[in-house]
C-alpha positions in Angstrom: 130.1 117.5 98.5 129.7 114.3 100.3 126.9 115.2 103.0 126.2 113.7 105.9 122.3 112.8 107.0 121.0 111.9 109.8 117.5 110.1 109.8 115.0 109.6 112.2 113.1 106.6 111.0 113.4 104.1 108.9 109.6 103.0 107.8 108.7 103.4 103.9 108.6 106.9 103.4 111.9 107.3 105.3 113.6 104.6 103.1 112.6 106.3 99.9 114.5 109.1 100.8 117.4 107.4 102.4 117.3 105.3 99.3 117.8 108.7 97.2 120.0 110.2 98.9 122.1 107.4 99.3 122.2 107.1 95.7 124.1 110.4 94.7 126.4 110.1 97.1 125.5 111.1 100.2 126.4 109.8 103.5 123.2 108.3 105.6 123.0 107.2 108.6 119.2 105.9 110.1 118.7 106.6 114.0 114.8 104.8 114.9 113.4 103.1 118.0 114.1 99.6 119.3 111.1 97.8 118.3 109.8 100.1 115.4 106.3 99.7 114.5 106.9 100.2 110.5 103.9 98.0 108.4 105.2 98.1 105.2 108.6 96.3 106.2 109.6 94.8 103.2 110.2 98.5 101.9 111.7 100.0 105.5 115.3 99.9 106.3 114.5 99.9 109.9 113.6 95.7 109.1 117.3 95.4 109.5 116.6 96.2 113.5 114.6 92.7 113.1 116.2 90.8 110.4 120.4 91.8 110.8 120.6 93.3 107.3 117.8 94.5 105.0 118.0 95.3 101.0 116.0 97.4 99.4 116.4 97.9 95.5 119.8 96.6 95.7 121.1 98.8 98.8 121.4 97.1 101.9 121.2 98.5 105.4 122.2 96.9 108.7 121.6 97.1 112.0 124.8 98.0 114.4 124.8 98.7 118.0 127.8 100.9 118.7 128.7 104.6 117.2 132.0 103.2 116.3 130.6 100.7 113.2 129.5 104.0 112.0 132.2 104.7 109.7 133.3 100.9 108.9 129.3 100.6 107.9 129.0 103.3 105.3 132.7 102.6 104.3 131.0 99.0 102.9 127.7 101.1 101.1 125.6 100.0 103.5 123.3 102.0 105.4 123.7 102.0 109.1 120.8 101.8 111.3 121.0 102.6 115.4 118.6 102.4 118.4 120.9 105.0 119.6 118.7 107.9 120.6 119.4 110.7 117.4 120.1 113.3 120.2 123.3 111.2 121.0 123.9 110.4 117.3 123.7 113.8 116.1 125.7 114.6 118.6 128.7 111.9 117.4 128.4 112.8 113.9 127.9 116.8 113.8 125.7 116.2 110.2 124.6 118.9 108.4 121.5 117.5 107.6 118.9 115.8 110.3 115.5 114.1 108.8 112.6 113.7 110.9 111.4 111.2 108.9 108.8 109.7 111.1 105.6 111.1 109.5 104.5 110.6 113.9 102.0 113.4 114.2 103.4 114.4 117.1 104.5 117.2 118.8 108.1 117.8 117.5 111.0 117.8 120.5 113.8 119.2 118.1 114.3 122.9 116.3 116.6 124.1 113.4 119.4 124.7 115.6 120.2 120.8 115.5 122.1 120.9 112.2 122.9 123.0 109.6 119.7 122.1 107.8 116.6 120.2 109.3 113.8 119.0 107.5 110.7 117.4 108.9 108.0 115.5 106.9 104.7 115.5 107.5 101.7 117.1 109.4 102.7 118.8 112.7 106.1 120.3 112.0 106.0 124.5 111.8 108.6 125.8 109.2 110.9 127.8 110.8 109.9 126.8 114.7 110.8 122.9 114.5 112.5 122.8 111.3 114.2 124.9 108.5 111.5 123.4 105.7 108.6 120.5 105.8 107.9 118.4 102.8 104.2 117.5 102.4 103.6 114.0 102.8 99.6 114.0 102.2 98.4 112.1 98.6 97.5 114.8 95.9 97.9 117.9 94.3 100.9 119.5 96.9 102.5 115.9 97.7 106.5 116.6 97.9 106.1 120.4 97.8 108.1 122.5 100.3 107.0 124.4 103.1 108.9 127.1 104.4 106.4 128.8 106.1 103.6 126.9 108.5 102.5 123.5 108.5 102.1 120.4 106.2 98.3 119.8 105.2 96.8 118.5 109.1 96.6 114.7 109.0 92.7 113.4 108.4 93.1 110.0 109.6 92.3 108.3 105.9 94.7 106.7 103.9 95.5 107.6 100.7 92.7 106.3 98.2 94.3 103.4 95.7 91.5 102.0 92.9 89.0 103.2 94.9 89.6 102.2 98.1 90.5 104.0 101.0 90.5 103.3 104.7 89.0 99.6 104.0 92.2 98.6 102.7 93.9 99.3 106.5 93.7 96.8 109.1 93.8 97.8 112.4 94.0 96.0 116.2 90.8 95.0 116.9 92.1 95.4 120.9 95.7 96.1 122.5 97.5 92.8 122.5 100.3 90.8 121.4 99.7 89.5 117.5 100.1 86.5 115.7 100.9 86.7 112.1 99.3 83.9 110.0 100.0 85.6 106.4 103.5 87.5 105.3 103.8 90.2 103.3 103.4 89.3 99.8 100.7 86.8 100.0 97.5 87.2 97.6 93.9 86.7 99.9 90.3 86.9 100.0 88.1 89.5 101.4 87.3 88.2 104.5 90.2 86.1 105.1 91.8 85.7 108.6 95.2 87.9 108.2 96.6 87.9 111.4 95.5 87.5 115.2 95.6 90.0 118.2 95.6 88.1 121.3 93.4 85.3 119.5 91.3 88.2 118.2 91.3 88.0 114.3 91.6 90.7 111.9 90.0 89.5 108.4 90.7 91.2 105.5 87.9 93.5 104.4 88.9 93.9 100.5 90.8 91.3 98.5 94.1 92.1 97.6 97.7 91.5 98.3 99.5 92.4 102.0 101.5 95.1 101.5 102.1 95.5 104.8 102.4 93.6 108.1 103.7 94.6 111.3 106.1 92.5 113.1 105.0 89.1 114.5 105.1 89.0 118.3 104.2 93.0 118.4 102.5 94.4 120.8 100.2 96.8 119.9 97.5 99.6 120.9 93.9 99.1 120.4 92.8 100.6 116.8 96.9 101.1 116.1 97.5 100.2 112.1 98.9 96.9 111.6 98.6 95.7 108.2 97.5 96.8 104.8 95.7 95.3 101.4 96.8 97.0 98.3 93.6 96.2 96.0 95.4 96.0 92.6 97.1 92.8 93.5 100.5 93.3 92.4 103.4 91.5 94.2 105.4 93.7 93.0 104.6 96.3 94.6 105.2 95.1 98.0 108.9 94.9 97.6 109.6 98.4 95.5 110.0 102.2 96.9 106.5 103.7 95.9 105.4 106.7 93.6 104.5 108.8 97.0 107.9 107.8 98.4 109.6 108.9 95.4 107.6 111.9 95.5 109.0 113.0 98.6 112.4 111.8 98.7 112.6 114.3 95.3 111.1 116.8 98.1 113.9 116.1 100.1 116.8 115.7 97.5 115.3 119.7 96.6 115.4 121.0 100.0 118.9 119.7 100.4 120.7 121.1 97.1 118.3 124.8 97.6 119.8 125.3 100.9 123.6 124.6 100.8 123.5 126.3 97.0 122.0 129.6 98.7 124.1 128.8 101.4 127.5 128.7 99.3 126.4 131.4 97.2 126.3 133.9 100.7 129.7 132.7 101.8 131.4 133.5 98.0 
C-alpha cells in the first residue's frame, strides 16, 4: 500500500527517513518552518525552502507554496516541502502517518489522535501521550530502537562522540546576532580558523576538520544556538551523504510503520 506521510522537519535526521520511505514507495510530504535553522544542509530537504529544489542521493525535493502542487509534486518523484503549518496540512491530506521529525526537545503540541499512526523522534515525546511510538535518536547501544512505552533517553547536551571528539567539534554563536558565512559546507580548515562571523564576532574552529555543517548565511541566531559543525575525519564525502545514525533511524521508522498497519490489517481480517 502506497502510504501517505506527513513530516515535520526536514533537517538530516528527518531526510534520512523521508529519503527511506520515499524509496519503497511511499508518498512524503515535508511540512517545516519558514526559515529552518537545519546545520547540516547539504543533507536536509528543508535546503529546498532556501535554494528552490534540493537533491539528496539522487531524490530531489522542492519547495512549493500552495496545498494544490501537492499532488502535481509527488506526481514528478519529488518530495514536496511547505511552510504551511502541519495542523493545516494534515488536515488537507488526511495521512495515515505524521512524523515529528524535529528531534526539538520541546514540549510536544500534538497526540496520537492526529493520524492513524504518529511517531515522534527523540527525547521528550511520551509513548502513548504524544505519540503512538518514539524512535531513539541518541548515539549507542539503543539508537533506532522503539519505544512504546515512556520516553527516548533525555537529551545531555553533547554531541555524539566521532574519533574522539565530542562537543569541540560544534560551533556555537558566540552572542545572538545576524551571521556572516566565510566558509561553505565542504571546505577542509585548520583548528583555529575563522569559520564564520556573528555580528562581526568570529567563531574559529576549535579542531581541524571538514564543515559538515553550516547554518544559513544571513541567519539570525540565539546566543550559544548550534551553528556549524567540524567532522574530524576529514572526509568530503561525508558532508553530502545520509549518515549511519540517520539510516539508523529511518530503519526505526520504516519498522514502526510496517508493525503497525500489519497488526492493524491482521485485526480487521
Amino acid at each position: 500500500m502506497r502510504y501517505t506521510v506527513l513530516v515535520r522537519g526536514g533537517g538530516d535526521l528527518a531526510s534520512a527517513v523521508i529519503y527511506k520511505l520515499h524509496n519503497i514507495g511511499y508518498r512524503v510530504i515535508v511540512s517545516d518552518l519558514e526559515k529552518p535553522s537545519c546545520v547540516r544542509r547539504t543533507v536536509s530537504y528543508c535546503n529546498a525552502i532556501y535554494e528552490g529544489d534540493w537533491e539528496i542521493d539522487g531524490l530531489r525535493s522542492r519547495y512549493i507554496q500552495n496545498l494544490d502542487q501537492i499532488e502535481p509534486t509527488l506526481e514528478k518523484g519529488i518530495i514536496p516541502v511547505l511552510t504551511i503549518p502541519d495542523r493545516e496540512v494534515l488536515d488537507f491530506l488526511h495521512p495515515d502517518v505524521f512524523i515529528d521529525a524535529t528531534i526539538s526537545k520541546r514540549e510536544p503540541d500534538y497526540s496520537p489522535d492526529w493520524a492513524p499512526l504518529v511517531i515522534g523522534l527523540g527525547p521528550n515525546i511520551e509513548a502513548g501521550k504524544h505519540a503512538d511510538v518514539v524512535i531513539e535518536t541518541k548515539r549507542g547501544h539503543y539508537l533506532g530502537q522503539l519505544i512504546y512505552e515512556g520516553e527516548a533517553i533525555a537529551n545531555t547536551g553533547i554531541p555524539g562522540n566521532i574519533q574522539g571528539v565530542d562537543k569541540d567539534r560544534v560551533l556555537r554563536a558566540p552572542k545572538a546576532g545576524v551571521t556572516l558565512n566565510l566558509h561553505e559546507i565542504g571546505d577542509l580548515v585548520d583548528k583555529g580558523e575563522v569559520i564564520l562571523k556573528v555580528d562581526g564576532e568570529p567563531v574559529k574552529a576549535i579542531i581541524s576538520g571538514v564543515v559538515r555543517g553550516l547554518i544559513a548565511p544571513g541567519f539570525h541566531v540565539k546566543k550559544g544556538q548550534k551553528i556549524g559543525d567540524i567532522d574530524p575525519r576529514g572526509d568530503v564525502d561525508y558532508v553530502r551523504t545520509i549518515s549511519d545514525k540517520g539510516r539508523t533511524i529511518a530503519g526505526g521508522v520504516l519498522e514502526a510503520i510496517l508493525h503497525h498497519f500489519m497488526i492493524d490489517n491482521h485485526a480487521r481480517a
